[in-house]
N, C-alpha and C positions, 0 to 999 in steps of 0.2 A: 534185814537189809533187802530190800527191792527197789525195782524199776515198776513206774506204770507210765503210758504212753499214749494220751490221747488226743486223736484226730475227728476233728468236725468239719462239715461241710465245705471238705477238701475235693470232691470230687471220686478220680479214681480207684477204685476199692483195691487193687492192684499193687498201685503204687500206696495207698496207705500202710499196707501189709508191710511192704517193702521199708518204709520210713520206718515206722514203728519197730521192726526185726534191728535194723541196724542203730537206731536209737539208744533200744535196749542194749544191744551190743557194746556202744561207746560208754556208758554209763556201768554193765554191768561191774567190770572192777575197782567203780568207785567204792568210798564206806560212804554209808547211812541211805538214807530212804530218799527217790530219787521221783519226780513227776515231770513230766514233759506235758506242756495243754498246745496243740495246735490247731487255729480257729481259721479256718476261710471267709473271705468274704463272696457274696453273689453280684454287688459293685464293683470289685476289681480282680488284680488275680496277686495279691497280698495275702500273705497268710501271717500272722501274730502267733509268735513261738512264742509260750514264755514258760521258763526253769525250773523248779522251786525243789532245794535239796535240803539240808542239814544244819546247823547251825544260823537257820534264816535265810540261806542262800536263795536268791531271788534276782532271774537277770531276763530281759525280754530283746526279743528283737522282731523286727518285720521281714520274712522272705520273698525278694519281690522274683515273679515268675519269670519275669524279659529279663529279669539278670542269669537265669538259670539256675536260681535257689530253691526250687520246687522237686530239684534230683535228691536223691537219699542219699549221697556221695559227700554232696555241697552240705547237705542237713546235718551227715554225720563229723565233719571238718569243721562247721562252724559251732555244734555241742562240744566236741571236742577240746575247741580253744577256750569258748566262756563257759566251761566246769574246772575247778581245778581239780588237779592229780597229775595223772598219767599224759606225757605227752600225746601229739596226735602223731 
């Protein structure tokens, strides 16, 4: 059972660290094998999260930055709700 968590051409190395730590965090008491892909674009300030766990679980969505989904707080609140298990 793991977590892997990766971030591309997001920008801040700072704040990936940051995403990534608490990602893993939200995820790690889940079961089965667990992948986060977060992709930036250098067009907008969208970043395309998408899921991919256990039993084919597979769920995406877009973090838009002017909403203030680019915080690790908001990242880990909205993994939180579209994985099931453990509340948030």
């Amino acid at each position: 059972m793991g977590v892997t968590v990766e971030m591309h051409n997001t920008g801040d190395a700072e704040l990936q660290r940051d995403v990534v730590a608490i990602v893993e965090h939200v995820l790690s008491d889940r079961p089965g094998d667990w992948r986060v892909l977060i992709v930036g674009s250098q067009a907008n300030d969208r970043w395309e999260m998408k899921i991919f766990g256990p039993k084919a679980f597979e769920r995406s969505y877009t973090l838009e930055g002017a909403a203030g989904e680019h915080d690790p707080q908001r990242i880990a609140t909205l993994v939180a709700r579209m994985v099931p298990g453990k509340k948030p």
